[in-house]
N, C-alpha and C positions, 0 to 999 in steps of 0.2 A: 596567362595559361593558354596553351595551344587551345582550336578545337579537336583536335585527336584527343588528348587528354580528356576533354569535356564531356565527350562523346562516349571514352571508355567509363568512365567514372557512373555516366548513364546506365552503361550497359550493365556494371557491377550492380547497382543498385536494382534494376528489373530485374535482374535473375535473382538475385537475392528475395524479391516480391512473389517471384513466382514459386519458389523453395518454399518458402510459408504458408506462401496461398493453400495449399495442397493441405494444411495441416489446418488451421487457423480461419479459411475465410466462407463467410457464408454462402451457401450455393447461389441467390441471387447477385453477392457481390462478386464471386468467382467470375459468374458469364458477363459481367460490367467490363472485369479487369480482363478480360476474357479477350473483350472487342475492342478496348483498347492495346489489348498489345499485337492485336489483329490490323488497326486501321492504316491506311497508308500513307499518313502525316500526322504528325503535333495536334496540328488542329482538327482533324478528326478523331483524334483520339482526344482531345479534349470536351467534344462536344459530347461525344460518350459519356467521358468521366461525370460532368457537369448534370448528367440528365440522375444519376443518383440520386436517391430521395431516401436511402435506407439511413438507419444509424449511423453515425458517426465512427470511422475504425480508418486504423492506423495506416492501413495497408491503401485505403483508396485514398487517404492525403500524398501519403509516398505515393502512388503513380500520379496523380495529380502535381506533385512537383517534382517529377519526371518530366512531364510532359509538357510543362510553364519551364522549367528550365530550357528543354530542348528547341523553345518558343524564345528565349533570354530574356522573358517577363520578370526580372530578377526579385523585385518586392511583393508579386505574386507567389513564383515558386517558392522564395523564403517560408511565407504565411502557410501555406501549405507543411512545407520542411519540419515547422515549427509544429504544427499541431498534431502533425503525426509524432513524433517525437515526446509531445505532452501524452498522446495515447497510451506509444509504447517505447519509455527510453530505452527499451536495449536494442533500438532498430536503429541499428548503425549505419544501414545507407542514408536512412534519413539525415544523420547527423552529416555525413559527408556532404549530402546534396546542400543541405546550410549549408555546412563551411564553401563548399564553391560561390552560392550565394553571396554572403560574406564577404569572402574576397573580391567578387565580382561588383561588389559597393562599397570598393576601397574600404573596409574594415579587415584589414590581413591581421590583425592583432585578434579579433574573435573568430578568423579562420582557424588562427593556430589554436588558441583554444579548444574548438570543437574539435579540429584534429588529434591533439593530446588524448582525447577522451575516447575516440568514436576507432582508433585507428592501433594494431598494434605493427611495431617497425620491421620485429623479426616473421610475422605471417601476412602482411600486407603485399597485395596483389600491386606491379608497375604504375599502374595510372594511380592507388591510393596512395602511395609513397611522393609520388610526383605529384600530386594534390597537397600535399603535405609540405611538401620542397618549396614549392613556389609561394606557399602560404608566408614559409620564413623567410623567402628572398625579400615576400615584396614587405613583410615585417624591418626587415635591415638585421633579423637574427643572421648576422654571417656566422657564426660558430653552431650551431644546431643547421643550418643550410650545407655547412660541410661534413658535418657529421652525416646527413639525409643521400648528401648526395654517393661520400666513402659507403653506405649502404648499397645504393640504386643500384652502383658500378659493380661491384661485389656480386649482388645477388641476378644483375639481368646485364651482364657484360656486355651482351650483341646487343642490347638496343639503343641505338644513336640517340637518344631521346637524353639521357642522363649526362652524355658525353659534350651534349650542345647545351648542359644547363652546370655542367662542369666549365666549358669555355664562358656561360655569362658570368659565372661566381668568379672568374680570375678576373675576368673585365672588372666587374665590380671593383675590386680589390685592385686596379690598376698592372694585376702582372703580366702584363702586353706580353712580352717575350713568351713565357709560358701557353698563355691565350693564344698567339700565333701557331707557336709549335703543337698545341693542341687542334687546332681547327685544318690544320694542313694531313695531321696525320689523319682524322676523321674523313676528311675528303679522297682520301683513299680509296675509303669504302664507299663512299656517297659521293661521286665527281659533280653531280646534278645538283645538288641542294643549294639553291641561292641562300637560306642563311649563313648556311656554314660560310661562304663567300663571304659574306657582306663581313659577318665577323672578323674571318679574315681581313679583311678589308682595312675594317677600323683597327685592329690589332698592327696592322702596318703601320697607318696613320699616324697611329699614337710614338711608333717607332722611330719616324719620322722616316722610313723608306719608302718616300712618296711613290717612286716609279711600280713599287711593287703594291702600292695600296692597288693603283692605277688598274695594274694588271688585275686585281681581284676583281675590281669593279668590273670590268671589262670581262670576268670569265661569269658572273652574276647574269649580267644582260644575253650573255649567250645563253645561260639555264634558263631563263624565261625574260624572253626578250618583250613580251607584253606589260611588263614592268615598270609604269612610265616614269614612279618615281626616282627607281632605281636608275632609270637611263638620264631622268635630267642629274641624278648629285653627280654622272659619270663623265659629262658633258660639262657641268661646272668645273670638275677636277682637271679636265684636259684641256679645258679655257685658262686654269690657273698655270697650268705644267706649260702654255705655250704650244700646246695642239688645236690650235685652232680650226684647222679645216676638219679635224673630225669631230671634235665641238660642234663647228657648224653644221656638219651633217646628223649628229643628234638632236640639235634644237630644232631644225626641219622637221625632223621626223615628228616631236612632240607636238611642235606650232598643226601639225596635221593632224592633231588628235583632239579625242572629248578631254582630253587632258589640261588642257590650255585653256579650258572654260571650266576648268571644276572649282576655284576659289581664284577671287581677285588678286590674290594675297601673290596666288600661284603664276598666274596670268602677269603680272607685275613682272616679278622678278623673272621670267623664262624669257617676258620679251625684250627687258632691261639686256641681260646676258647674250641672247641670238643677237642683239643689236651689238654688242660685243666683242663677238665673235663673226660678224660679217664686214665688221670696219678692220677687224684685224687680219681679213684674208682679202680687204678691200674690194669686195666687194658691195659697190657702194649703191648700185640700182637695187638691190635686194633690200640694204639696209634702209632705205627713203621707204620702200615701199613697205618694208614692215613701220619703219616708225609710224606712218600716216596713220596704221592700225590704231598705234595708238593715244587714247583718248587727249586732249592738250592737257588736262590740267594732271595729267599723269606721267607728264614725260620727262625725262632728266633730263636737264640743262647741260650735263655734262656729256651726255650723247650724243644730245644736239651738237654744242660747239664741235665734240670727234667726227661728226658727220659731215659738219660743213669742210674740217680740217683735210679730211679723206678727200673728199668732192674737189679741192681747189690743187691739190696735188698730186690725182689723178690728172685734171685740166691741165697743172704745169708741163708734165714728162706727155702727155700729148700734143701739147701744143710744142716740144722738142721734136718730139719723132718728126714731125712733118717739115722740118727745116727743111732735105733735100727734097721734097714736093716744090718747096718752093722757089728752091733753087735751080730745079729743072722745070719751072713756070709751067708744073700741074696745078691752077689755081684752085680749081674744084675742088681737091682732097683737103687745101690747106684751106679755105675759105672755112669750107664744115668745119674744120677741127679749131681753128677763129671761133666760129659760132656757138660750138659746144664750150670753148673755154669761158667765154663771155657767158655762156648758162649758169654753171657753176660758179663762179664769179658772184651773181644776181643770186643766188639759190644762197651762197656763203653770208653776203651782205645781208640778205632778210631775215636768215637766220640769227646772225648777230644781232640784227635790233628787234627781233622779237625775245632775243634773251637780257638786252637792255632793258625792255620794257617790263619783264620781270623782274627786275632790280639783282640779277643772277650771274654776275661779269664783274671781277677783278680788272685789274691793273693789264695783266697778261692778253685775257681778252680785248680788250679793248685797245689796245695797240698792235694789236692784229687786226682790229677792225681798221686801225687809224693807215695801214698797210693797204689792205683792199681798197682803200677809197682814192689811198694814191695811185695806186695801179689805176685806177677806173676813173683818174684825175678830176677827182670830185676833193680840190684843195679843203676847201671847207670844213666838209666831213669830218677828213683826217685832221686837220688842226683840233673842233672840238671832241674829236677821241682822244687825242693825245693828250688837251687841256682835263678832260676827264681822269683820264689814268695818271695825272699828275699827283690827282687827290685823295686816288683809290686805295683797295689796300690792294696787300702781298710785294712780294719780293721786287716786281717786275718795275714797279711804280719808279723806283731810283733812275731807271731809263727812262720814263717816259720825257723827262725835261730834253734830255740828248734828242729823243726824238722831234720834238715842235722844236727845237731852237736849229736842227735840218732843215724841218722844212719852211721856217720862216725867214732861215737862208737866203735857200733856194727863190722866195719869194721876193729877193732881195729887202725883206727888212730884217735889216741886220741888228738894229738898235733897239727891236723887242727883242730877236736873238739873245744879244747880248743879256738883256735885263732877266730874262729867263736861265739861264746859265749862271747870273750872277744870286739870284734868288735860290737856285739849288744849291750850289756853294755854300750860302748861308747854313744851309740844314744838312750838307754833307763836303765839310772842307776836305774831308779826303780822298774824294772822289778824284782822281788825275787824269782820268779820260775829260770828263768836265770841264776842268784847269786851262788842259790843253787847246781843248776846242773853244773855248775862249778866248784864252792868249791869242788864236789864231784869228777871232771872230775881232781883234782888237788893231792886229796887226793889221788884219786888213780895212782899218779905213770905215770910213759911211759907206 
């Protein structure tokens, strides 16, 4: 239930108190109720309520859980609710202020209840019908929820209030298309209201007209761009759509905010996803320096290796460009960009065996490691990577034999080559790349 709702259903009730009062209440409880509805907060009008010492009457429990509701003291204002009620049952604010209660302690089944009783459909005032509505939504009555709402519409057409609890009942009910078409014409009237947005939103979604959810999203964050949640699902969606750079310009924004430290849970996955989206626009000094943010034992493995991935293939196409440096023996520009490749390089490898050491690397990994190390002619290395990924899983594994029977080639021993070649064979005779490079490891000799 909104708090507008909340608030009106308040307001019914007080004036309903005060209607009575005039008729029904004793002149010291008169000036009680008097300066409570005088005081300038909840809690000052409760401190009033509270200082009673008269009898027992119906009318100061009802403002009393007025006042505990307006506070969301919920099993206070009930107890309240209740005994006014016990006073005088025909005091049907009281019953209402329950049922909000009620509802508001997940018991929507003794909301509708007290609604039935406390509420009639054809003289009920907007907010008690809409107390009423959501009592049966959140019951799962969708047929008295439709009935409530074919009402709302009827009797209070201009208020958007009925026409946004018309678009959740279609939700419910999965009629996206409808839902859509409803929350587009509403926005007509109301361009500003990020739920209607968001509705739309997911009404796309479910459509599956991504681009247009997209758009919703995106016209949400402009009605209230302080929104943080709203801005990271918007920033997730255009990480998934392949918008990466304005991805990355929302995940900035929020890593900027109290946002980023409101739950771990949140903090996690925001800096999971910017880390994401900065290897996908390659920007790779941004992404080291956020990962460092975060904690070790928090981090994905699968980051990591993208990060080193990025790092060693920025270093490759820079250490291209500078070929004519070198050729016009500018050694200075080409030395640095030598040194920076060799950074990355060093930054790739430690990274790799620090996701070794978590036991966090495949087959695939690890013959990427077994890579760097021959570039960095550290034979050794590469050998037992490649002996590793021999035994690993995934896919990649079936290469790794091809790979150490290269470089034991190369090393000129050909006769563990060959035995290594010959032992894959055994476990994949169909391999014909294999075959080959045996036959050829055969032909040629010691």
């Amino acid at each position: 239930m909104t708090r507008a709702i909340r608030c009106a259903i308040i307001g019914l009730a007080l004036s309903w108190l005060s209607t009575l009062a005039a008729v029904e209440v004793p002149a010291d409880l008169a000036r009680v109720l008097a300066a409570a509805d005088a005081a300038a907060t909840p809690t000052e009008a409760l401190r009033v309520l509270t200082g009673w010492s008269g009898a027992a009457h119906a009318l100061h429990q009802a403002r009393l859980g007025a006042a505990l509701t307006q506070e969301q003291r919920w099993p206070a204002a009930e107890a309240a609710w209740r005994r006014a009620l016990e006073l005088d049952p025909t005091l049907h604010g009281a019953g209402l202020g329950l049922a909000e209660c009620r509802l508001r302690q997940d018991d929507a089944a003794g909301a509708l209840a007290l609604c039935a009783v406390h509420l009639d459909r054809g003289t009920a005032a907007s907010p008690e019908l809409l107390l009423y509505a959501h009592a049966a939504r959140a019951a799962g009555d969708s047929r008295l929820l439709a009935v409530l709402i074919a009402d709302g519409i009827a009797r209070f057409p201009a208020e958007s209030a009925w026409r946004r609890l018309d678009i959740g009942q279609l939700a419910d009910t999965a009629r996206w298309g409808e839902a859509a078409q409803a929350a587009r014409a509403l926005l007509t009237r109301s361009p500003a209201d990020v739920r209607l947005w968001q509705a739309l939103a997911a009404a796309e979604q479910e459509l599956g007209r991504d681009a247009a959810a997209r758009v919703a999203l995106e016209a949400a964050v402009l009605a209230d761009d302080g929104r943080h949640d709203l801005r990271h699902r918007l920033a997730d969606v255009q990480l998934a759509a392949g918008f990466a750079p304005a991805a990355l310009a929302n995940y900035r924004w929020l890593l900027n905010s109290p946002y980023r430290t409101s739950a771990s849970s949140i903090e996690d996955r925001l800096m999971s996803a910017s880390l994401r989206a900065a290897i996908e626009c390659g920007e790779v000094d941004q992404a080291r320096a956020w990962f460092a943010d975060v904690p070790s034992d928090h981090r994905d493995p699968r980051l990591a290796l993208a990060l080193a991935r990025l790092a060693v293939d920025l270093a490759d196409r820079e250490l291209m460009q500078v070929a004519p440096a070198l050729t016009a023996r500018r050694l200075p520009a080409a030395v640095t960009a030598v040194i920076a490749h060799a950074r990355h390089i060093a930054l790739a490898v430690s990274t790799l065996d620090a996701l070794a050491g978590l036991g966090a690397v495949g087959a695939d990994v690890l013959l990427w490691s077994g890579q760097l190390a021959e570039r960095c002619r550290d034979a050794p290395r590469a050998e037992a990577c490649y002996r590793r990924a021999v035994v690993a899983s995934g896919a990649a594994a079936a290469l790794a034999p091809l790979y150490l029977a290269q470089l034991l080639h190369r090393q000129s021993r050909r006769d563990e080559a060959r035995q290594v070649l010959a032992e894959h064979l055994e476990r994949h005779p169909a391999d014909a790349t294999a075959r080959t490079f045996r036959d050829a490891l055969v032909g040629a000799g010691p």
